[in-house]
Residue, then its C-alpha position, 0 to 999 in steps of 0.5 A: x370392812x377388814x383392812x387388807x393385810x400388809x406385805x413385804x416390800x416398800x410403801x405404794x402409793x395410791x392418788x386418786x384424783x377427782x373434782x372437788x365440785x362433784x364428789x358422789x364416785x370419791x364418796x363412793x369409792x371410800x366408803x367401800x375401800x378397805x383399810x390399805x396397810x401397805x399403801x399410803x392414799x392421797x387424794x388430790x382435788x381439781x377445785x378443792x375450794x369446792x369440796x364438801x370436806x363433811x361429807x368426805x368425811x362422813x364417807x371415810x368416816x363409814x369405812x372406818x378410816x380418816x383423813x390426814x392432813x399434808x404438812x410441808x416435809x411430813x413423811x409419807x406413812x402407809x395406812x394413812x389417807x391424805x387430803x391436801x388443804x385447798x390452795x396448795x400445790x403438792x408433790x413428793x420428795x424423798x418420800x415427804x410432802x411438798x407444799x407451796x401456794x397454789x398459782x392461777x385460777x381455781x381449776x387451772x392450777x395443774x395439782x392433778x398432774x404436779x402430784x403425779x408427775x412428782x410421784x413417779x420420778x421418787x417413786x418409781x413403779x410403785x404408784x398406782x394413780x386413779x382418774x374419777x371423772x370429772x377432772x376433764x383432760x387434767x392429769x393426762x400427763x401424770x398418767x402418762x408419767x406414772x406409766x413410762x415410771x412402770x406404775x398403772x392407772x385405772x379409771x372410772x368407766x361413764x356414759x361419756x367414756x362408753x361414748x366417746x372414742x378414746x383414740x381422739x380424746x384428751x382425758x386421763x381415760x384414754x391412758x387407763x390400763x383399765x377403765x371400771x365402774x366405781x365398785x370394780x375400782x375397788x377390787x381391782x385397786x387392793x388387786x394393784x396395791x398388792x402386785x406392786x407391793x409385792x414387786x421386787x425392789x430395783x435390780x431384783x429381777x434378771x431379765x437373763x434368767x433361764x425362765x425369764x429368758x425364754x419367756x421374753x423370747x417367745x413373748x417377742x416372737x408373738x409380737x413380731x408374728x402379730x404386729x410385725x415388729x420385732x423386739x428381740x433386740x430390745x434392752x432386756x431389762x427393759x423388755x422385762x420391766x413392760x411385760x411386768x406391768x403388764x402382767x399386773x394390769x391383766x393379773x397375770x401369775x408368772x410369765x408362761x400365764x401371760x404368754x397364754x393370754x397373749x396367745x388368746x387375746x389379741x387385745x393385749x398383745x397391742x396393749x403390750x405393743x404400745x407400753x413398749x413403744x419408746x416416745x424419745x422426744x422434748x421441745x427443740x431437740x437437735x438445736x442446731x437444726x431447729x435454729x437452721x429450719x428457723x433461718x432458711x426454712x420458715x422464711x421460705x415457706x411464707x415467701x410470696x404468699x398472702x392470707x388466701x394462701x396455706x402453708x401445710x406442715x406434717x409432723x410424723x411420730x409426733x408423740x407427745x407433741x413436744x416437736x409440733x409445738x415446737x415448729x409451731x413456736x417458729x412459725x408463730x414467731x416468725x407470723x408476727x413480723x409479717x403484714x399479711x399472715x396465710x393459713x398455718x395447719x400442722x398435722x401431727x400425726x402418730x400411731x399410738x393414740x394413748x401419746x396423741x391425748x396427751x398431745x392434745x391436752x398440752x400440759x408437760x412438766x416442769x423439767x421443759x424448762x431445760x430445753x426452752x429459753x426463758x423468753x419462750x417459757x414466758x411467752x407459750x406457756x402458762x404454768x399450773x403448779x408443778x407443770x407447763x401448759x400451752x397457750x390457746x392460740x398454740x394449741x389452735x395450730x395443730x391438729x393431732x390425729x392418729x395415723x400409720x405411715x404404712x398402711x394410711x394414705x399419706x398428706x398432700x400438697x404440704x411445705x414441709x414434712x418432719x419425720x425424725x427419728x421414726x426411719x431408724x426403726x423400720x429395714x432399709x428397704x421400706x425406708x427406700x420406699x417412704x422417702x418417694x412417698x415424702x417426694x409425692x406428698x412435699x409441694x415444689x420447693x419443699x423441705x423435709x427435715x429428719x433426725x440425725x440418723x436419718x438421711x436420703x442417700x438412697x434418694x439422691x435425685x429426690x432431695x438434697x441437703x440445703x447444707x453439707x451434714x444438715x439434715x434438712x433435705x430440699x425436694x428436687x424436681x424429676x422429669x415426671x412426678x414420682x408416684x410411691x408404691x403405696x400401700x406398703x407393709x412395715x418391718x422394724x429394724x433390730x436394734x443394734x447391740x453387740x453380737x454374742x458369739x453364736x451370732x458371730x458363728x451363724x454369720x460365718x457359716x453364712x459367709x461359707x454358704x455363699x462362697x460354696x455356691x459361687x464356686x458350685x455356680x463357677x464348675x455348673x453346666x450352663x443354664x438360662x431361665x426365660x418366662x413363657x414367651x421365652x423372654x431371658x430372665x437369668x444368665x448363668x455363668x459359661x453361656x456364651x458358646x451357646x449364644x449366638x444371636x441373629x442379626x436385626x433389633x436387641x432382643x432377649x428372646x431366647x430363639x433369638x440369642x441361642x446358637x443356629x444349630x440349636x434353634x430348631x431343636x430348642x423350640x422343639x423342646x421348648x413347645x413339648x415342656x410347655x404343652x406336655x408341663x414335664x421336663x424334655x430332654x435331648x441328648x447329643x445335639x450336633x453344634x458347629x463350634x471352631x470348625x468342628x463339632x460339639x454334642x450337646x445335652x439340652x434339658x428343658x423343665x417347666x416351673x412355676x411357683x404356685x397356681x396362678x402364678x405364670x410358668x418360666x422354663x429352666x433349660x439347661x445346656x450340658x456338654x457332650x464330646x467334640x468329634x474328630x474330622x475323620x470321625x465325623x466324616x466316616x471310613x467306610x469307602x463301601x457307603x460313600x454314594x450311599x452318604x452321598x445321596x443321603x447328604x444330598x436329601x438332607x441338605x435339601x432337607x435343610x434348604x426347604x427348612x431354612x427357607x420356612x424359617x425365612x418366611x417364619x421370621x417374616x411372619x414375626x417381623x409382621x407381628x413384631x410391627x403390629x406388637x410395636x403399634x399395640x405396645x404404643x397403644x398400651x404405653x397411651x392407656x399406661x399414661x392414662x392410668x398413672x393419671x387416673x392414679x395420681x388422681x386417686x393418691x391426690x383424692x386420698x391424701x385429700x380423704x385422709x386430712x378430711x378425715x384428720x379435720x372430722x376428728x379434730x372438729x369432733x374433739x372440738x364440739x364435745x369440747x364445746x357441748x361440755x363447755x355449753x352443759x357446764x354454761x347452762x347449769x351455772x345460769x340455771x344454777x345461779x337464778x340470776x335474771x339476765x338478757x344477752x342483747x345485740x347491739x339492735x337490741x335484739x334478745x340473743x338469749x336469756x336464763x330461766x330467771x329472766x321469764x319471771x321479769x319479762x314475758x319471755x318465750x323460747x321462739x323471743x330470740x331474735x325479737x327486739x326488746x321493745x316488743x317484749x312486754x316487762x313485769x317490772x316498771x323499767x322504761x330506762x331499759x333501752x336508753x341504759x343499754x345504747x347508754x352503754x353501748x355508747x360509752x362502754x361504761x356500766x349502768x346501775x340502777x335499783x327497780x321495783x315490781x309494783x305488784x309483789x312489792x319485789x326490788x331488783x339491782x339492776x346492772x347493763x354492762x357491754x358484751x365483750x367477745x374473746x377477741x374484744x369485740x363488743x357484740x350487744x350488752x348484758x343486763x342482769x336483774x338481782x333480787x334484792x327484796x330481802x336486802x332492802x327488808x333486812x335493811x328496814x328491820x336493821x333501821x327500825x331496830x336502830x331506831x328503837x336502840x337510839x330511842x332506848x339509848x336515850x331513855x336510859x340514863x347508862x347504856x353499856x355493852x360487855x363481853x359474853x363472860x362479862x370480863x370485859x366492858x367493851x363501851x360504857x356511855x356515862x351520860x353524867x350518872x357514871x364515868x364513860x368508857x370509850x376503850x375495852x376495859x378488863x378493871x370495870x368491877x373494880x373502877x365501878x363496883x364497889x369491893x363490897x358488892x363484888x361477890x354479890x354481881x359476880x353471882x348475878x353474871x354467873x348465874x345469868x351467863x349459865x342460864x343464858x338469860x335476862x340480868x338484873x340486878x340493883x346494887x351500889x355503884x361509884x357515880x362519876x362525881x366520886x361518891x356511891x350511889x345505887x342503880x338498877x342494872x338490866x342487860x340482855x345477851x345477844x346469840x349468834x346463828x348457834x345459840x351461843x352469846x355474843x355479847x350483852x347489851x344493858x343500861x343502868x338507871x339512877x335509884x339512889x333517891x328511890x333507895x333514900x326515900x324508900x329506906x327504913x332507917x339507918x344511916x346514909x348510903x355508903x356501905x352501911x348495914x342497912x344499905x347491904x340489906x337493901x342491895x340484897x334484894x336484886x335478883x336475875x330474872x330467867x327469860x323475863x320470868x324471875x322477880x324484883x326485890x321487896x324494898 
């Protein structure tokens, strides 16, 4: 494939991550991934002890590409890719590989996350980090790292990633920007490599840019419309540097693109939402108040309980976990002085769920060494390479869960409640209406602890602080439980920031506004506003010369409080309003006011805010002029009978209307008694319901933690189904025969292999083993394993098949449980069949050199170029040799005869065949004589020699009798003729000399 072009910019770094012991999609993914010129790839191995290195090389081999190996301090260099040796740790440092020997065991050594971890803090946003399955929950915090550094992280889309619920997992998945199959990871990494090349350095991009300016402000709009939180008053370059990552990930041209594919795809706009959430948290933060709840707190809320009892934590906006590991640290060390130990759960709960799968996978780096003593670092964690991972028996107490304190039912029943740091993002008024909640939620005597800009003041008669300026507040006991308004919707408060000068002026103008109105309030007519049972619900200024109220109970009617003289005609006005809906107006209503007369203007309008919603009226009171005595009296001296008798009418009038008005206040007081007695009654079925309602708040607390328990057990069995698949394929793999047996000696289970030992059948489990029959002649098999049981030491024992002849070792070793309790005995069964052959062959083979040996009267061994003699037994005929010696030519052979052996070896080295060769030779007496040399090489498994085993036999007196004439052996003429003779013969096939 063509390289993909480099652009300007500096290096991006690519590490891909995957299991050494299953390496199809890393084969796949390179075979198929071009040539990145602007990027350097790192490849980084779960168990790289397991790795089939040919076949990844055979991989990238096919690609055109190669790999480079890491050296400690080597620069990092785009267009290259790097796979570490095994047993190494490895990070970057200023742009250089760092090595050191791996620690623990193969699998638990945290080179995933300490190769990532390390990378973001050098480099910032230019990683882009790559999860291929198979690495379970190890690199969830790389990812997590490389994220909040602005890099991405993709992952490889499985069958179990399309079915698990990422919300509730712990794998690198659940923190992917996007999760693909292995030919779209492709694409989508040479997409990445080139956006991040591509990015600016730091300080290249202003967040006060015109353009980019706008864009943030609409993108912040978007998210308050649909989310509820507000950002405007999020740190700019900050703001800026998430939507960037963002834009990458969804391939975004400029900032207006994103904005329309926020605006049509809600999907992103929560994706936005949680890359922007800020996890400001690390273990023991604020020490001083962890050492207070260490020293008041704890105490008490183990006091008096036993280990039937519960003592239940909530850890809202836990994060990472950093603070619930934290508490827990106290109370497990707090557990350890105690006799009797109760039920510890803490429920830590969060709404981004990305951040609880980090949670739950414990692992952190190593820069928590800061704020732990070393005695903690020792004693919770176990380090994996670069990073810090919590012990087991930590991890077990908490329960992590995804959780919104304003829409999900909150816990009950709990000791202590941790909300720190999470109020000072949401309005004062939803924090008036969560600390009720706490109250509810809190058992008698409980604490809540909150962060230090945190406090309950609003709240006095709910808690307490146990000391002045502590943020550790003791819940108070009220007269009658106090029930939250719950549910609730949220606000977040805008983070405080120094105002620019046209805030300054739109506040001033808010000043100026209200001042206005207090003076318009201060110069208005009078006015009240009442409900439809004309109940006051608003005074306004300047109403008391119309409020006159009747004597008897306290009452806020408005009949009831109104002037005498106004009473009649206000009910009037009041009836037509409601019966006719527009507004009534009388105008100059007689008032008696200091003796005299006042005309009033009375106006009544209904109003009410939408449909079914319940009507108020509006009425207002406007006065008219006073009237003079005489003016009120008249001067007319021709109408004064005629007024007369017209009074007269009238005040008759008046005495039969007071007297209706009479026998209608009766009839209220009648209906106000029988009202008192229906208001007794409700107020019963208003008890009844608050009940009914705590019961309810009580049944979803209790519905929300068996929820929280569902997730946590569901985590914990696909934990456990992955730990039982990866049992059955080692027992399957390893073709072992073992029986797991119960301390009855009952089969508990049994591999696949066993069958072929014993007449084994699923429906066995459960049935003693007497009753089985074996295929191998082993009685000892039940005395071994009570053996064993008895002494818990193991048995070994070789038996035998006496019908196929097959051996097997046998070995009985007791069951150990994690907690160290001998629950029965395992019995394996290796075949040893070809052991025992290769041993007899071996015996026999020995026999036959022993015998040879023997026979011959020099045995020697040489190296495969013949330049080293390494044993040389004499036995008389020649000197031994006990050491390797590089002079046996020149300590045996005479000058002479040098080149004419020499040949012999050569030619029998490059033929790799049978040397044989006579020639003189100095004897252990001193003088010279002649022997036949023979010597075979011996080949290792590819065909090469490593060594040559020969013997040298005694034929000076065959050479002395066979020779024709000329002097005695010692170098004569007639003696070299002779040697001459030797030859080497190839594979057994060349032929002897004529003497």
């Amino acid at each position: 494939m063509s390289p993909a072009e480099p652009r300007e910019g500096g290096t991006v770094f690519v590490a891909i991550s995957a299991s050494g012991a299953s390496t199809r999609s890393l084969e796949e993914l390179l075979a198929h991934l071009p040539r990145l010129e602007a990027a350097a790839v790192v490849i980084i191995l779960q168990r790289r002890e397991a790795l089939d290195a040919e076949r990844l090389h055979a991989a990238l081999r096919a690609a055109g590409g190669a790999l480079t190996p890491v050296a400690d301090g080597a620069p990092i260099e785009a267009g290259r890719v790097y796979l570490p040796d095994a047993n190494l740790t490895v990070s970057v440092e200023g742009g250089r590989f760092r090595t050191r020997p791996a620690e623990g065991t193969a699998g638990h050594r945290g080179t995933i996350d300490s190769l990532l971890v390390s990378l973001a803090r050098d480099q910032e946003g230019r990683v882009l980090a790559v999860a291929l399955a198979g690495t379970d929950g190890e690199g969830t915090l790389g990812f997590k790292a490389v994220k909040e550094a602005d890099g991405l992280a993709l992952a490889e889309e499985t069958d179990e990633v399309r079915a698990d619920e990422l919300g509730a997992s712990d794998i690198p998945a659940a923190l992917a920007d996007a999760i693909l199959p292995v030919d779209g990871l492709v694409g989508r990494i040479v997409s990445c490599v080139s956006h991040l090349a591509d990015r600016p350095e730091a300080g290249g991009t202003e967040p006060g840019h015109p353009e980019n300016a706008a864009g943030l402000a609409a993108i912040a709009t978007t998210l308050r419309n649909r989310t509820g939180h507000d950002f405007h008053g999020y740190k700019a370059g900050t703001f800026l540097r998430r939507v960037q990552r963002r834009m990458q990930v969804v391939e975004a041209a400029d900032i207006d693109a994103y904005i329309d594919i926020l605006r049509t795809k809600p999907d992103e706009v929560q994706q936005l939402f949680n890359d922007l959430l800020i996890g400001v948290t690390r273990f023991f933060r604020d020490a001083g108040e962890f050492d207070r709840l260490e020293r008041e707190i704890i105490p008490r809320l183990f006091a008096g309980k036993g280990r039937d009892d519960q003592v239940r934590i909530w850890v809202i906006g836990c994060s990472t976990g950093e603070e619930a590991y934290s508490l827990g640290i106290l109370l497990r060390e707090h557990m350890s002085g105690l006799d009797e130990v109760p039920q510890v759960q803490i429920f830590a709960t969060d709404l981004d769920g990305r951040a609880l799968a980090s949670a739950r996978v414990g692992r952190y780096a190593d820069s928590i060494g800061r704020d732990l003593t070393p005695e903690r670092l020792a004693r919770w964690f176990v380090r994996e390479g670069n990073t810090y991972c919590v012990v087991k028996e930590l991890r077990e107490l908490c329960i992590f869960s995804q959780h919104s304190i304003v829409r999900d039912a909150p816990f009950s029943r709990l000791d202590l409640v941790s909300c720190r740091n999470l109020l000072i993002y949401l309005d004062q008024e939803l924090q008036s209406r969560i600390i009720p909640l706490f109250h509810f939620a809190l058992r008698p005597g409980g604490a809540l602890f909150l962060g230090n800009s945190e406090n309950v003041s609003r709240h006095a008669h709910l808690f307490a602080p146990v000391e002045p300026h502590s943020r550790i507040f003791r819940r108070l006991e009220t007269g009658s439980r106090v029930l939250p308004d719950f549910p609730f919707t949220a606000g977040v408060a805008l983070t405080a920031s120094p105002p620019s000068l046209p805030e300054r002026a739109r506040l001033s103008e808010t000043a100026l506004t209200r001042r206005a109105e207090t003076f318009a309030e201060r110069y208005a007519p009078a006015y009240v506003i009442t409900d439809e049972a004309y109940n006051v619900l608003h005074f306004s200024g300047r109403t008391g010369r119309y409020i006159d109220p009747a004597g008897g109970a306290a009452s806020l009617n408005l009949l009831q409080l109104v002037h005498r003289d106004l009473r009649l005609d206000l009910r009037m006005a009041l009836a037509r309003a409601g019966d006719e809906d527009r507004a009534v107006q009388l105008d100059g209503v007689r008032v008696g006011q200091n003796g005299g007369q006042l005309l009033i203007d009375v106006i009544v309008e209904p109003v009410r805010d939408g449909v079914g919603v319940p009507r108020n009226f509006f009425v207002l009171f406007k006065d008219g002029a006073a009237l003079a005595a005489g003016e009120a009296a008249g001067t007319d001296t021709g109408q004064v009978a005629h007024t007369r008798r017209l009074e007269t009418e009238l005040r008759t009038t008046q005495e039969r209307l007071q007297a209706t008005n009479e026998e209608l206040e009766s009839t209220n007081e009648e209906l106000k008694a029988s009202n008192e007695e229906y208001q007794a009654l409700n107020e019963e079925l208003q008890s009844m319901n608050e009940e009914l309602q705590t019961s309810k708040e009580e049944l979803q607390s209790v519905n929300e933690e068996l929820t929280t328990l569902n997730g946590e057990l569901g985590h914990r069995v696909r934990e456990l189904s992955r730990a039982n698949s990866d049992l059955k394929n080692l027992m399957e793999s390893t073709q072992i025969a073992t029986l797991f047996l119960d301390n009855e000696l009952r089969v508990a289970n049994f591999t696949p292999a066993a069958v072929g030992l014993f007449h084994l059948v699923e429906p066995d489990v459960g049935r003693p083993i007497g009753h089985i029959k074996a295929r191998v002649a082993y009685d000892e098999l039940q005395d071994d394993v009570r053996r064993v049981l008895r002494t818990l030491a193991t048995v070994d024992r070789e038996i035998g098949d006496p019908e196929t002849g097959a051996r097997f070792m046998v070995r009985v070793l007791p069951y150990r449980s994690t907690d160290n309790y001998i629950a029965g005995a395992v019995v394996t069964f290796v075949d040893v069949t070809e052991l025992r052959r290769g041993e007899a062959r071996l015996r026999d083979r020995e026999a036959r050199y022993r015998a040879l040996e023997a026979a011959a009267a020099t045995v020697f061994r040489m190296s495969p170029d013949w330049g080293e003699m390494r044993q040389l037994e004499g036995r008389g005929f020649l000197a031994d040799l006990r050491s390797p010696s590089a002079d046996w030519m020149t300590a045996y052979i005479p000058p002479e005869d040098h080149p004419r052996v020499e040949a012999a070896i050569r030619r029998a080295v490059q033929g790799r065949s049978v040397f044989e060769l006579e020639h003189r030779i100095r004897r252990a007496d001193g003088s010279v004589g002649w022997t036949l040399s023979r010597a075979v090489p011996l080949l290792d498994e590819h065909g090469e020699i490593r060594e040559w085993i020969g013997a040298a036999s005694d034929i000076t007196v065959r050479k002395a009798d066979g020779r024709a004439d000329g002097p005695a052996p010692g170098g004569t003429p007639g003696a070299d003729r002779a040697g001459e003779q030797g030859s080497v013969k190839g594979n057994g096939r060349g032929g002897r000399g004529r003497h």
